[in-house]
C-alpha positions in Angstrom: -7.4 -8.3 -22.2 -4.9 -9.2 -19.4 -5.6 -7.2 -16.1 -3.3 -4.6 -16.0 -1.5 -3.7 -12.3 -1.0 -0.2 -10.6 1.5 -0.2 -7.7 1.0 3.1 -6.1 3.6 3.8 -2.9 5.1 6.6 -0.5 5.5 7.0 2.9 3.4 6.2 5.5 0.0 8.9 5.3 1.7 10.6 2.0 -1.6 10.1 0.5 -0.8 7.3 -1.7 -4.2 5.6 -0.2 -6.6 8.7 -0.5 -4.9 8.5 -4.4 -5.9 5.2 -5.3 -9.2 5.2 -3.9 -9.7 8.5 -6.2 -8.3 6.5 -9.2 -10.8 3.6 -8.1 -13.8 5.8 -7.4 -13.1 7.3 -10.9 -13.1 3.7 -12.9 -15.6 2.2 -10.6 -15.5 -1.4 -9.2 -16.6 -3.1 -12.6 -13.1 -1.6 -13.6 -11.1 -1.5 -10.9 -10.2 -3.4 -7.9 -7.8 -2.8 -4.8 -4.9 -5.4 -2.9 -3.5 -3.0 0.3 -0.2 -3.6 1.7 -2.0 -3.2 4.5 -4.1 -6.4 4.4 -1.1 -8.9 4.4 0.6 -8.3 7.4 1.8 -10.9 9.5 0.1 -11.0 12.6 1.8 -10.1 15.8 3.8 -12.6 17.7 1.8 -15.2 15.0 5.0 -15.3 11.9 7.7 -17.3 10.5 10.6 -16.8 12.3 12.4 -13.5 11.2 9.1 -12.6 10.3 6.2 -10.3 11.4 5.8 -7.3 14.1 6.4 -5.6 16.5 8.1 -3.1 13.6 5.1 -2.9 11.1 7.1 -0.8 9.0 10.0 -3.3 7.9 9.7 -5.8 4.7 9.6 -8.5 6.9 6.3 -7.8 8.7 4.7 -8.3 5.2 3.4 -11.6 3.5 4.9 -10.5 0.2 4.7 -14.1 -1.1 1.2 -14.4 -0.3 0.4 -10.6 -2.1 2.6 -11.1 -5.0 0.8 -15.1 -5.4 -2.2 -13.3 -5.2 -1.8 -10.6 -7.8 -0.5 -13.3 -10.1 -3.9 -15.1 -10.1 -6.1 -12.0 -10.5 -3.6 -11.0 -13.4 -4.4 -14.5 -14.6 -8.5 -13.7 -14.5 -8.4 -16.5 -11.2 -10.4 -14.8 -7.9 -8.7 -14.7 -4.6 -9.7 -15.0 -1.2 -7.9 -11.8 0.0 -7.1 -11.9 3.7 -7.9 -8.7 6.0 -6.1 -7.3 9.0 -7.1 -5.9 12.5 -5.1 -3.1 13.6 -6.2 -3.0 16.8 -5.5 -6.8 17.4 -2.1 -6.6 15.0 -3.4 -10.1 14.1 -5.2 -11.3 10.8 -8.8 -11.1 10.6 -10.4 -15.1 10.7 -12.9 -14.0 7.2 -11.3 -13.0 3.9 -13.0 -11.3 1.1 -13.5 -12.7 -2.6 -12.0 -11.1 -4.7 -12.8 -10.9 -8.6 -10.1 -10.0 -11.3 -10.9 -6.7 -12.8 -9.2 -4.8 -16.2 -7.3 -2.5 -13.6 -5.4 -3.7 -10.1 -4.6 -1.0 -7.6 -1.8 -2.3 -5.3 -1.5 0.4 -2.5 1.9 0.2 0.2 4.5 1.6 1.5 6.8 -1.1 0.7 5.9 -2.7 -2.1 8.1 -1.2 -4.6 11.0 -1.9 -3.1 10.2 -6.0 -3.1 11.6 -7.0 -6.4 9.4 -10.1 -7.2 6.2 -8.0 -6.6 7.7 -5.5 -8.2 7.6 -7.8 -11.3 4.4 -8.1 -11.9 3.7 -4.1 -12.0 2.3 -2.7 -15.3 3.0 0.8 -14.0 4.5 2.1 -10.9 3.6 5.9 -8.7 5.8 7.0 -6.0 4.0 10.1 -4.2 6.2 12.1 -2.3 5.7 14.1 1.2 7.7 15.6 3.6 8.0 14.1 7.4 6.1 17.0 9.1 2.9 16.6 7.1 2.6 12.3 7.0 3.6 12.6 10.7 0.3 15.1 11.4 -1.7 12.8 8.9 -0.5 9.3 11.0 -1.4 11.0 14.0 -4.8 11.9 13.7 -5.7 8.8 12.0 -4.1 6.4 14.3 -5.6 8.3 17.2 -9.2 8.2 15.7 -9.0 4.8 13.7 -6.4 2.6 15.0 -7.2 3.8 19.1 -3.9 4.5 19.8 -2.4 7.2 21.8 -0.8 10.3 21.0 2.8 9.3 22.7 2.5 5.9 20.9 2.3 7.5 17.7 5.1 9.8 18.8 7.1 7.3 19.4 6.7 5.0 16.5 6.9 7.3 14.2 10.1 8.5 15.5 12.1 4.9 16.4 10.2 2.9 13.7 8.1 4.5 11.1 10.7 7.3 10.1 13.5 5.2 10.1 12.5 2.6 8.4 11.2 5.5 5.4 14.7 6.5 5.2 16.1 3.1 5.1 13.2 1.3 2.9 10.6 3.8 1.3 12.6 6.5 -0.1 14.8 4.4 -1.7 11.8 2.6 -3.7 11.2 5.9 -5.7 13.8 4.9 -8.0 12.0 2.0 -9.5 8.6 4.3 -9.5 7.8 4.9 -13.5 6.3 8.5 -11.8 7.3 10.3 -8.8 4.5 13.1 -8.1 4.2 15.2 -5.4 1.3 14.5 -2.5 -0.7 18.0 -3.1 -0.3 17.8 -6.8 -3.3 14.0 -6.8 -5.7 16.8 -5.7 -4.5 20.1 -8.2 -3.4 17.6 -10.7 -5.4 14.3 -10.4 -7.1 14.7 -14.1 -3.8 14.9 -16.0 -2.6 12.5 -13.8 -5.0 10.1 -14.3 -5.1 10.6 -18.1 -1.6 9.3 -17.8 -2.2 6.8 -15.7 -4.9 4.7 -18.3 -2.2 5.9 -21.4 0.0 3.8 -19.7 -1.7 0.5 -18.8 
């Protein structure tokens, strides 16, 4: 059977990540494999013109040829050599990781639902929603511990680029979502969610 192809998308720290990697853990990795946004970026002062940083939250800082290119082959049963980014750096990482088709793809971003040609090749779309305060506490504390940024930096992308660009961009994806479901409801609702998840594909 053809790999099916899960987009799952929302704002930045919504919780569409800690969602798929429940949906992944559930199906296991004979089942289940997953292409992040995250992973494509270009790298930082190292993109087509027009293209890359220093705002990490608009279209163009994505390789969205390369991602959708890639999720073709693993829809046709081909492996990938899936790149992998370095935050701290902003700049792609010089290994990739193989990456073996599997019966369920979980493509995880912020923007991939509103990229059209990506778009395409979904199976089945989520959007989970969440309101500014919360992903802005979530972005915080994450970038701070994992990304070693600084509080005011986070402050202040979040308020001239990630926020803006979630207004302009993100939110208006949820209308091509096949469900829209509400951040705290993948943890009181995952099962039923997840039952109609795998009626779907």
């Amino acid at each position: 059977m053809r790999p099916k192809a899960v987009g799952i998308s929302g704002g930045s720290c919504s919780g569409k990540t800690t969602l798929t990697h429940k949906i992944f853990q559930r199906l296991g990795p004979d089942q289940c494999v997953i292409l992040p946004q995250d992973d494509y970026f270009f790298g930082l002062g190292d993109a087509p013109e027009g293209k890359g940083g220093p705002n990490f939250d608009h279209p163009h800082a994505v390789d969205f040829d390369q991602l959708r290119d890639q999720l073709a082959q693993l829809k046709n049963g081909q492996a990938i050599d899936r790149p992998l980014y370095d935050f701290p750096t902003h700049m792609p990482k010089a290994e990739t990781e193989r990456t073996e088709p599997r019966p369920v793809i979980l493509i995880d971003g912020i923007l991939i639902l509103q990229h059209q040609p990506l778009r395409e090749l979904l199976d089945l779309s989520i959007f989970v929603e969440c309101d500014s305060e919360t992903r802005f506490a979530r972005r915080l504390k994450r970038d701070v511990r994992e990304r070693g940024r600084t509080p005011q930096s986070v402050h202040e992308q979040f308020a001239n680029q990630v926020g803006p660009m979630h207004d302009l961009h993100v939110e208006p994806s949820k209308n091509h979502a096949d469900i829209v479901i509400n951040s705290q409801q993948c943890e009181s609702a995952f099962d039923d969610l997840f039952r109609i998840v795998m009626s779907r594909i």
